[in-house]
N, C-alpha and C positions, 0 to 999 in steps of 0.2 A: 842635349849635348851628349855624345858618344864617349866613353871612357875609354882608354887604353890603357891596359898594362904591360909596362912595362919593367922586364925581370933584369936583373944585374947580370950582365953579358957573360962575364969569369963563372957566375954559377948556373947559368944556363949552358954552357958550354959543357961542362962537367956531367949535368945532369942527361943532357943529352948522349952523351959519349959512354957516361958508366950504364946508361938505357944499353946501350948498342953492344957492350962487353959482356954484359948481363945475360944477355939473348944468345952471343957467341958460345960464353960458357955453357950456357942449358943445352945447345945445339950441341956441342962436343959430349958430352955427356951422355949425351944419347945417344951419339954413332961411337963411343968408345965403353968396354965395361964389359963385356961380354954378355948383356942382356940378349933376351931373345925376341922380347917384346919391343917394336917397334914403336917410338914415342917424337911426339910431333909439338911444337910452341906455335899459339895463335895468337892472333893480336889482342884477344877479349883476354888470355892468361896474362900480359903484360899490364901491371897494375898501372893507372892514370894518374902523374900528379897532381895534387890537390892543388886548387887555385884557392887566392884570398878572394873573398867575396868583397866586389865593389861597393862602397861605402855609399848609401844615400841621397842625393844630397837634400839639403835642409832647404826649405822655403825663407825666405830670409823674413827676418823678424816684422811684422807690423809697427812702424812708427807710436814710439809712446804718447803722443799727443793724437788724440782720435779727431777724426773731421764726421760735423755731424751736417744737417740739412732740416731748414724750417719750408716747406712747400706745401702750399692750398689745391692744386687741380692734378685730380687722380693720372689724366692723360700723360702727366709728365712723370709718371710712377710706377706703373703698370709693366709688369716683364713680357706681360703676351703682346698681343695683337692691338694697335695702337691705331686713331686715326693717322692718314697718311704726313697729313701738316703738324702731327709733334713726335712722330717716329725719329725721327735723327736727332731731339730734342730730347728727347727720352732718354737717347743713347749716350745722349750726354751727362746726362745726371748718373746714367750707369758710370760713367768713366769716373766720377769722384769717390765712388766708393765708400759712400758713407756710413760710418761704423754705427751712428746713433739718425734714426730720423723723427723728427719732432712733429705732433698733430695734437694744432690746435683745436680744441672743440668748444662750440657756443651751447652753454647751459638755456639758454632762453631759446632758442634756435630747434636744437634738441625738444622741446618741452614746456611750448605755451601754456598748459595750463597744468591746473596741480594734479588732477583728475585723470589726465592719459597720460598714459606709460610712454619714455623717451624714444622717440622717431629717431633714424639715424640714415634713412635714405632719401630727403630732401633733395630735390633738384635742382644740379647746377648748370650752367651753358656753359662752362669751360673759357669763359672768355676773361679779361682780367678789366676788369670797370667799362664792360662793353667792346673792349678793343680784342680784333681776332691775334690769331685765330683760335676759334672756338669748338669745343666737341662735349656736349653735355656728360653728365656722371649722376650717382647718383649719391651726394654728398658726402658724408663721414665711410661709408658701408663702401661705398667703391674705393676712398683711402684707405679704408684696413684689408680691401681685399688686395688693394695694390700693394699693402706693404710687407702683405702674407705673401705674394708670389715673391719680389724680393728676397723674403728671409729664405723661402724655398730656396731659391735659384742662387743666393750669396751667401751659404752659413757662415755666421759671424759678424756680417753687417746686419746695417737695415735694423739693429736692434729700438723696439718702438717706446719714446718717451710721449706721454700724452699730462695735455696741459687747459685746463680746463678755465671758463671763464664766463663775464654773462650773466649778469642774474635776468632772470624773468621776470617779467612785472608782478604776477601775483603772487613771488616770493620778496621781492623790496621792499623795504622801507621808504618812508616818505622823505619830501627834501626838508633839508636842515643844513645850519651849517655852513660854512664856507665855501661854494660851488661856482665854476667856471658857468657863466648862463648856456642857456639852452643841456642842462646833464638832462640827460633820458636815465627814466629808470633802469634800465641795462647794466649802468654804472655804480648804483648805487649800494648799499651794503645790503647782505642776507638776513633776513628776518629771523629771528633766534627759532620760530615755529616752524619755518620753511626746512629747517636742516634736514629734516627727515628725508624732503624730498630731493636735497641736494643728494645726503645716503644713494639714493637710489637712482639716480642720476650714472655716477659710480658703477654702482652694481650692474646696473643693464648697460652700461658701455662695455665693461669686461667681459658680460656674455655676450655682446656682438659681436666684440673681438674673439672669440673664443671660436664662434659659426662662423667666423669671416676666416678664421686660420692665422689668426695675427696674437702672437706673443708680447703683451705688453709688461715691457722690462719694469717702467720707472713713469710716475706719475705725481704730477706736483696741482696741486689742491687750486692755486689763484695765479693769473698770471698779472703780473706788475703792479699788486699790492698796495706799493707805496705811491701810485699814482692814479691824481683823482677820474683819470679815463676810464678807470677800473673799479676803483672804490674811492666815492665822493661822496660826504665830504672828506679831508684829509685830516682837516681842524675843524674845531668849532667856530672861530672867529679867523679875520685873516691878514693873518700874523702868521709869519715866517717860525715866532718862537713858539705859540700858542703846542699847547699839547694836542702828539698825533694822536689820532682818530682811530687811524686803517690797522695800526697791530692786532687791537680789541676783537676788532672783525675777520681779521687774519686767524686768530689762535683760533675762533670756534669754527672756520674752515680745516683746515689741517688739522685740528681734532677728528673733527668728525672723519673726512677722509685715513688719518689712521689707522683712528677704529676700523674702517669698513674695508681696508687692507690688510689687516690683520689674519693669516690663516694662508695667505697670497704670497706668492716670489716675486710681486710688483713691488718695488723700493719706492718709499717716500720721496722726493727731491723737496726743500724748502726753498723758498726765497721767490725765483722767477723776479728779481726786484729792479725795477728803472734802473738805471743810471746815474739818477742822481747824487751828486757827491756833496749839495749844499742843499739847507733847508726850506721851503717856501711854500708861501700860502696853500697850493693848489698841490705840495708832491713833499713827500717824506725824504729825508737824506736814508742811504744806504746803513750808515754806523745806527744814528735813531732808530730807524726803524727793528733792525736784531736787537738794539739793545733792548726794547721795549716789551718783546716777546716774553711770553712769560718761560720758566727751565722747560713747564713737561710737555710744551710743544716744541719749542728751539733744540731741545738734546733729543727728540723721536726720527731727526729725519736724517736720512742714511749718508745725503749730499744735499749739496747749497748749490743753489744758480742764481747768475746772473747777466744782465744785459748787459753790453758796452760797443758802442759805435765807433767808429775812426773818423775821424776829424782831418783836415787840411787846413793848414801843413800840418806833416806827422810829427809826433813826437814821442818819437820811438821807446824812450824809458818811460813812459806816463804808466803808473801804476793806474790812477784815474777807480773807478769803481769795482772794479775787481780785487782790486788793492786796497780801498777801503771795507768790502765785504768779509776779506779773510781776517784783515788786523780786529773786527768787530768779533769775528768767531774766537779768535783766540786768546779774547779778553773773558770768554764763560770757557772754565773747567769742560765741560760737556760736549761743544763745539771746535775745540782748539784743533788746529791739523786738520778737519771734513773735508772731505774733497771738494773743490768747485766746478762747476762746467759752466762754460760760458753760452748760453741757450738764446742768443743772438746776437749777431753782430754781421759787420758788411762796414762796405764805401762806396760814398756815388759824389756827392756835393761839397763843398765845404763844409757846411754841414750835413750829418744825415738828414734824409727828409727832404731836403731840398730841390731843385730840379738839377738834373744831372746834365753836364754840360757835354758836349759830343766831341770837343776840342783830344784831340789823342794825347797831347800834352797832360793833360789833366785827368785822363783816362788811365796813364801811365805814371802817375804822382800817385795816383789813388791805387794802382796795385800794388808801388812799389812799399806804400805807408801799410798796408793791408798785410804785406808781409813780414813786415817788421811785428808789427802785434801777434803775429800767428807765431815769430819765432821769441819773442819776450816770453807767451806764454806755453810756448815750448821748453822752455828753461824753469820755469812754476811748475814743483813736483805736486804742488796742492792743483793745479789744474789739470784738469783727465781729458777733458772735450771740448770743442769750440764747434757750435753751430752757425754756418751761414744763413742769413736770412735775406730772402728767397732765391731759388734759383732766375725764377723770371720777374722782371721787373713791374713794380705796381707803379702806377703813374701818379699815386699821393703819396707812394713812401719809396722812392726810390734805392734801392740798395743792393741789388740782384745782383749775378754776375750773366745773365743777358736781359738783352731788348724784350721791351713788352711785347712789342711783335713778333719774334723770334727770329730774328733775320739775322743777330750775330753773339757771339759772348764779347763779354768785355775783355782786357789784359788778365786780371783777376782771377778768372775762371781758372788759369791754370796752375796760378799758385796752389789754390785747392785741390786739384789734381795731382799735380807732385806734392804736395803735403801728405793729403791720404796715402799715396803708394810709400814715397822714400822720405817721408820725412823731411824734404826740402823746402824751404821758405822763401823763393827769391823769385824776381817776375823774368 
């Protein structure tokens, strides 16, 4: 936008005019006095009025509630040169702008056995449970280079939270316990001897990030804790009231990752915890689970995250997990006021998870309740960040804001979109 200025006519007029008197005098002057020396006025002797220098202007402020992003396939990350079938896909993920982006990584995936050092270039087909379209990558290593070019190309986005998860078989322990049938070792807790190798799991991801060009701001030790998909058992017995399990095994994760942070500008995050708001055989409640934590891991960590889905029909004030997260913190001295981020959420189904119905009706309930939560916790000064999860939709956990196939975004999408830019919460 082009500035004018514009001077107050009565003293431009003046200025102009005593210019013009100014000149005449000097001019008489010189042809009267009886000089001998001939004396001449040029335009460069007329001194120039000083103008005010045009003011700035300011970029307008970043919306206080940051929009963050949980996404698996490099293709849709990538600032360069993209296959042709997720280039305008891509460009869409550019368009939200997001301030924090989330990667997950598998500990066991990473680092079958105890004995070699964590692999991070694993190959993927790019496809989302075999459905196109597909462009291989090269697992973890092609996401941090993609979220390196990002940070390049958008300083101040793109800042990278990583969330680790997964145990490997020949770091588990055996089954015991109160278990959903068929847990794979995966799920199960970390072997107090194994931690070393966790340490170091850690450390060689930081230095990949480091060769990959990817700054990792914030790193949280387990992802969903308090549920037994993650750490099983949850109890010993299965009883809703039976004492939890997964803290125990929680605190000597987040220790150890502490420690191994320690020296680093990577921030602790705690929690990463379900959703869940009541107790049960198979999953921790949210309040349980903090309280259970012992002080000198629950007071080490810098922010607390957690999960929370939207549900149909909305119900716009539902504090629901998030709300019992905070009121848990602010029952320990230590914790009280931490910041939270919400490090996933979305809508597809009536329930999350559910198959997502194609009805536009319901398409448009679902963005309109999605902004209702974006804007509740736009108004929570304990909340910093809300990440979506995923941008493309996965066909067993439906929640993106587009199509598995990529053919459209949902209503949704643009909520996110004007959230990131102006702070706007409406479909």
């Amino acid at each position: 936008m082009r500035l004018r200025l514009l001077l107050p006519r009565s003293r431009r007029g003046r200025g102009l005019r005593g210019l013009a008197l100014a000149s005449a005098s000097v001019l008489l002057a010189a042809g009267c006095g009886g000089s001998s020396e001939s004396s001449s006025v040029t335009a460069a002797s007329v001194p120039t009025p000083a103008l005010p220098t045009p003011p700035t202007p300011k970029a307008p402020a970043a919306p206080r509630l940051g929009i963050g992003l949980t996404e698996f396939n490099a293709n849709l990350l990538e600032h360069g040169d993209v296959s042709p079938a997720f280039a305008p896909w891509r460009d869409k993920v550019e368009a939200l702008r997001p301030r924090w982006f989330r990667l997950v990584v598998t500990w066991d995936g990473a680092m079958p056995t105890p004995t070699t050092a964590p692999v991070f270039d694993h190959p993927e087909d790019g496809c989302v449970r075999g459905i196109p379209p597909c462009a291989p990558f090269s697992g973890v290593r092609s996401l941090l280079r993609a979220v390196a070019s990002q940070q390049h190309a958008h300083p101040g986005q793109w800042n990278l939270f990583v969330v680790l998860t997964y145990t490997p078989t020949w770091a588990a322990v055996g089954a015991h316990g109160c278990e959903p049938k068929g847990t794979e070792p995966r799920a199960r807790p970390v072997d107090t001897e194994a931690l070393p190798g966790y340490r170091n799991m850690i450390r060689s991801l930081l230095a990949e990030a480091r060769r990959d060009g990817a700054k990792v701001g914030a790193l949280s030790p387990w992802n969903e804790p308090n549920h037994s998909s993650f750490i099983s058992p949850q109890r010993a017995t299965c009883d809703a009231h039976a004492p939890l399990l997964s803290p125990a095994v929680y605190a000597k994760l987040a220790g150890a990752a502490r420690d191994e942070l320690k020296g680093t500008k990577t921030r602790l995050v705690l929690g990463e915890l379900a959703g869940k708001v009541a107790p049960s055989p198979l999953a921790g409640s949210v309040e349980e689970f903090v309280k259970a934590l012992p002080d000198d891991v629950a007071c080490s960590g810098a922010i607390w995250s957690q999960h929370m889905y939207t549900n149909l029909p909305s119900k716009p004030d539902l504090a629901g997990p998030v709300g019992q997260l905070e009121r848990a913190l602010d029952a320990r001295a230590c914790t009280k006021g931490k910041p939270v981020w919400v490090t996933e959420t979305g809508v597809g189904a009536d329930h999350p998870g559910r198959t997502r119905s194609s009805d536009p009706a319901q398409l448009e309930e679902g963005c309109h309740a999605q902004a209702a939560a974006l804007a509740r916790w736009s108004r929570d000064p304990q909340v910093q960040n809300v990440f979506q999860y995923e941008f493309r939709d996965a066909p067993d956990f439906p929640v993106g804001v587009a199509d598995d196939r990529l053919t459209r975004t949902y209503p949704v999408y643009e909520v996110y979109r004007r959230a990131s830019r102006q702070g706007k919460y409406s479909c």
